[in-house]
matplotlib code that plots the C-alpha trace (Angstrom):
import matplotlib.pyplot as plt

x = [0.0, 1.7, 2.4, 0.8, 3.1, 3.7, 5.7, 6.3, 8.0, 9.3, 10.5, 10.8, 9.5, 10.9, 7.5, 7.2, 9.8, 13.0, 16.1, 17.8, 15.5, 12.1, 10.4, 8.1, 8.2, 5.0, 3.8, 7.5, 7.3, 3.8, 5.3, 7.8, 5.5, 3.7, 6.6, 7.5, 4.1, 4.2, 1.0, 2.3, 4.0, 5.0, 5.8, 7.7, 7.4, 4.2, 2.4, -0.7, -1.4, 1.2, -0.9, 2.4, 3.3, -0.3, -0.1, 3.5, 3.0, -0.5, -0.1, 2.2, 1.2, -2.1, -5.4, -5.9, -3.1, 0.0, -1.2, -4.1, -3.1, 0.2, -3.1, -4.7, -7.2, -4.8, -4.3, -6.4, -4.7, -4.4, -3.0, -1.1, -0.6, 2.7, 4.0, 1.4, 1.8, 0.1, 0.2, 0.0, 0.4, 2.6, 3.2, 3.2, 1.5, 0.6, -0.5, -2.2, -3.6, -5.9, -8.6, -7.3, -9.9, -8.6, -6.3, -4.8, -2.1, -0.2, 2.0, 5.2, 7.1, 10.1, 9.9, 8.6, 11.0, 10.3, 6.7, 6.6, 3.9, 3.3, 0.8, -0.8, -3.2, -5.3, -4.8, -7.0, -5.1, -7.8, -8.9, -6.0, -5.5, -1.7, -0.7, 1.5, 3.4, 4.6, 7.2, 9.7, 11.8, 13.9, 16.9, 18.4, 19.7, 18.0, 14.2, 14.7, 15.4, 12.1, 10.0, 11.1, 9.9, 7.0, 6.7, 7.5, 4.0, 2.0, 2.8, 2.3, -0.7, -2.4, -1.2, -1.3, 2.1, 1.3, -0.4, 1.9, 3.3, 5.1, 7.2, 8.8, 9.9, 12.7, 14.8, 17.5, 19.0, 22.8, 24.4, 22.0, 21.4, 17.6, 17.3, 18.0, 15.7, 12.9, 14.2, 14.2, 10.9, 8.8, 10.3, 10.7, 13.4, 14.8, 14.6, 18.5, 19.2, 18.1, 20.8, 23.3, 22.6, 22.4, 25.9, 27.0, 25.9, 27.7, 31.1, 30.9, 31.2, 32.7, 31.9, 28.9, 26.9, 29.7, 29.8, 27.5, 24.0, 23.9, 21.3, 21.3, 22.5, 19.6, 20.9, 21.8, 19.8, 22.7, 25.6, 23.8, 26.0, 24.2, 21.3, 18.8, 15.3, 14.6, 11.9, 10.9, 8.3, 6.9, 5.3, 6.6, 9.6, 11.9, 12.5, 14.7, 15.5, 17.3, 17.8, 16.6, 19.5, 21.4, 21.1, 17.4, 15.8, 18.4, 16.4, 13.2, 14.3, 17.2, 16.6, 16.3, 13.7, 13.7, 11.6, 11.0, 9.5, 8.2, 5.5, 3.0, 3.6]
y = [0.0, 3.7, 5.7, 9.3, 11.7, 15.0, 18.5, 20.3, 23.6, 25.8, 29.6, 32.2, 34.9, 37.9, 39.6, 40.2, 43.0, 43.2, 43.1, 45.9, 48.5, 47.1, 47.5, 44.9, 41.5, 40.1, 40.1, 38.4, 35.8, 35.1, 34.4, 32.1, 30.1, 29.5, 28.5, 25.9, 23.9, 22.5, 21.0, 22.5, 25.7, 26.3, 29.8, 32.1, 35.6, 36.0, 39.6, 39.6, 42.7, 46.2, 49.4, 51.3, 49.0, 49.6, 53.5, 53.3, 51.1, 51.6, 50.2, 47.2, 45.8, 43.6, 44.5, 41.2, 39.3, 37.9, 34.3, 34.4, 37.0, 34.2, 31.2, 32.8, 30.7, 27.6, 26.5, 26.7, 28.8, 28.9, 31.7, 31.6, 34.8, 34.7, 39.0, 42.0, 45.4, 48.6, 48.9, 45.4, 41.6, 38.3, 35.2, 31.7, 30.4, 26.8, 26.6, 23.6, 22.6, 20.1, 20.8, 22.1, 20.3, 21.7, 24.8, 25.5, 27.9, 27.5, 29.9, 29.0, 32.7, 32.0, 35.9, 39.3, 40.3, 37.1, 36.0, 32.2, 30.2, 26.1, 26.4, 22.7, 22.0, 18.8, 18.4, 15.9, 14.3, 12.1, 9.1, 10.0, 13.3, 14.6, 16.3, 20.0, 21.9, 25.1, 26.5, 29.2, 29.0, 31.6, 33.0, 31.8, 28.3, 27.5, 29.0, 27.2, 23.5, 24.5, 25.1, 21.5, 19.9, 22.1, 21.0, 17.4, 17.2, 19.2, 16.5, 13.6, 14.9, 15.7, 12.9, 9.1, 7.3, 6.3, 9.2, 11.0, 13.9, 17.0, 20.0, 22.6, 26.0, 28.3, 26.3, 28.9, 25.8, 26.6, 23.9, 21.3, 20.7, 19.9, 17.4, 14.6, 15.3, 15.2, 11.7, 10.1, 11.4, 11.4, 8.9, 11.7, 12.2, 15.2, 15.2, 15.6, 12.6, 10.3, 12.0, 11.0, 7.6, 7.1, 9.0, 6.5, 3.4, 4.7, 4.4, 8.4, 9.0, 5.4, 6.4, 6.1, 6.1, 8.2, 10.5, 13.4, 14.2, 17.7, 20.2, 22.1, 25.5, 28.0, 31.5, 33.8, 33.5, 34.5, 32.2, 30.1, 28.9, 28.2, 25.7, 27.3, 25.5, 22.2, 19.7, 16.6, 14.2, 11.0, 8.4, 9.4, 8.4, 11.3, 11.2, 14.3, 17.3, 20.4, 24.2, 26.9, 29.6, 32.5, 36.1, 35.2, 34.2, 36.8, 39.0, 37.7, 37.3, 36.4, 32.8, 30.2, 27.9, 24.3, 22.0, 18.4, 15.9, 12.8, 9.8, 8.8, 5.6]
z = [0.0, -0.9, 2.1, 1.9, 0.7, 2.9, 2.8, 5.5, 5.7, 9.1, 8.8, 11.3, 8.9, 11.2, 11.2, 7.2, 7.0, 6.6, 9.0, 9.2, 7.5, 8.5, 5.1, 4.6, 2.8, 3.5, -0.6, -1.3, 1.5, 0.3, -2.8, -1.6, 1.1, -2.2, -4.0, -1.6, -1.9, 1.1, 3.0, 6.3, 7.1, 10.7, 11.2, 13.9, 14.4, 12.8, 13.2, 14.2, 13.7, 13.5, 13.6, 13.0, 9.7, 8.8, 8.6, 7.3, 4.6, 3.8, 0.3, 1.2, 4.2, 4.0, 6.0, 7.3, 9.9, 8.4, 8.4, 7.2, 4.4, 3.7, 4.1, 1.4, -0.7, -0.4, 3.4, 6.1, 9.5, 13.1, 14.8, 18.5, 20.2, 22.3, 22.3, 22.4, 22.8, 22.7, 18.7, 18.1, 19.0, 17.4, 17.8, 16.0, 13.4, 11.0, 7.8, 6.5, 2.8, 5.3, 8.0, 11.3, 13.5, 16.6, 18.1, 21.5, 22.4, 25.8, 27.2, 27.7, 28.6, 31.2, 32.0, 31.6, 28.9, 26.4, 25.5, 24.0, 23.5, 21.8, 19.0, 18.8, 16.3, 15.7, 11.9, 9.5, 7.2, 5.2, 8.4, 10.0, 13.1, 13.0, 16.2, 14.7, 17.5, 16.3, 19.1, 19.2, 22.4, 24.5, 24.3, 27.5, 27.7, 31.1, 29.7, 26.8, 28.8, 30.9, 27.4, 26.2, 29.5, 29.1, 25.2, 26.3, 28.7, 26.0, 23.9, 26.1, 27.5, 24.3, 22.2, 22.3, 22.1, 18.4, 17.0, 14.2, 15.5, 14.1, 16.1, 14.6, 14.7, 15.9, 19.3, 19.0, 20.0, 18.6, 20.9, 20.4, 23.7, 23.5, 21.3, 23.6, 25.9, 22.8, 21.3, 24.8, 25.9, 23.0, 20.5, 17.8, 15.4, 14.2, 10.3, 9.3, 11.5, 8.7, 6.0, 8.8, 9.1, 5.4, 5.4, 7.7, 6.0, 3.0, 4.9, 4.9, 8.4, 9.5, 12.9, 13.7, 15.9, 17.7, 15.6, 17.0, 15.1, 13.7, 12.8, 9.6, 10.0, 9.0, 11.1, 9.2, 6.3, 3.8, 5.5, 7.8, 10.6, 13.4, 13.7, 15.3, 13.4, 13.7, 12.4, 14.7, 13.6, 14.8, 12.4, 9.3, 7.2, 6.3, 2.2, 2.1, 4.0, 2.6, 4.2, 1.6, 1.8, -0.2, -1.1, -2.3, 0.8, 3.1, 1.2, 3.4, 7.0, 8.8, 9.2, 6.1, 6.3, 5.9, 3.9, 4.3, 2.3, 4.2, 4.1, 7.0, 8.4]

ax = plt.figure().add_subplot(projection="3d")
ax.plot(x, y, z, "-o")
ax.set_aspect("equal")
plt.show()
């Protein structure tokens, strides 16, 4: 029987304007979420809504919020909340060409200075429900290890032990330090580990399983170096995985995003 066939995509879209300038990008991120024809999109820094945007760039920035403008006719959205503020609010997001049956946004902010939240929504994929987690983590190594325990019972609690699962998003995990605690707890695998361990069998890294599991770099954008995204599923079988990067996308945001192809167990 053929496995059904599924792309997902995660990119921390840096609120749809650019990084240094902040002009906005939300018609040419649009464009490229398109271009990536994936069936989910988890996405970070996702405005809400931006009342000073809005009056700047009346012309350019969309009436409606960023995911359901970047949704369009195509997906169907859910929309967490995680940061507000006087003129406006953002947060996470998921995009999904199937029917989100189910949404629930848990705050996950360590302190004051750093809203987070874990985006979880119930997803139909034909007979079959796929848990998403859409998560994007602190900046400070000891708020980011209570997030994952605090990632690790939203998934338990919400999702039986062989339901498919998906998390993704922005760890700003650059020393890999979390991605234990997910495998050991949750029987997930990061997506890149599968490259690895074909690497391996092919006498390319003779090591292993010694030799340590990486993450693809993604941050920054034009020369990615550190590996601050990840994708971790349960359930499926991981086809290919590749980091979208270069002048192009630095263009966009400052992180690249990564897009997976993968089949349902």
């Amino acid at each position: 029987m053929n496995r059904m066939k599924l792309r997902i995509a995660t990119y921390n879209i840096h609120k749809g304007v650019s990084t240094f300038r902040s002009l906005p990008r939300i018609h040419a991120l649009k464009h490229a979420v398109n271009a990536m024809e994936a069936d989910f999109v988890f996405l970070q820094e996702v405005q809400g809504r931006h009342d000073w945007h809005a009056a700047r760039h009346a012309q350019a920035w969309p009436q409606e919020a960023q995911h359901e403008f970047l949704a369009g006719d195509s997906h169907h959205s859910a929309y967490g909340m995680n940061a507000v503020y006087d003129h406006g609010h953002h947060g996470n997001a998921l995009l999904s060409s199937y029917p989100i049956n189910a949404v629930r946004n848990q705050d996950v902010s360590d302190h004051i200075f750093e809203q987070r939240g874990i985006l979880h929504c119930m997803v139909q994929v034909q007979e079959c429900i796929v848990h998403c987690y859409v998560v994007h983590l602190g900046l400070f190594a000891g708020g980011r290890r209570r997030q994952t325990r605090a990632l690790i019972d939203a998934v338990q609690s919400s999702a039986r032990g062989d339901d498919p699962v998906i998390i993704a998003g922005d760890f700003n995990d650059w020393g890999n330090q979390l991605s234990p605690m997910l495998r050991n707890s949750l029987g997930v695998a990061e997506v890149f580990d599968d490259q690895q361990e074909a690497a391996a069998a092919s006498s390319l890294l003779p090591n292993w399983p010694s030799y340590p599991v990486r993450p693809a770099r993604t941050f920054p954008a034009a020369f990615p170096c550190l590996p601050l995204d990840r994708i971790y599923v349960r359930g499926f079988a991981v086809d290919s995985a590749r980091v979208l990067h270069g002048p192009q996308w630095a263009k966009l945001s400052d992180h690249a995003p990564i897009v997976v192809n993968v089949q349902l167990n």
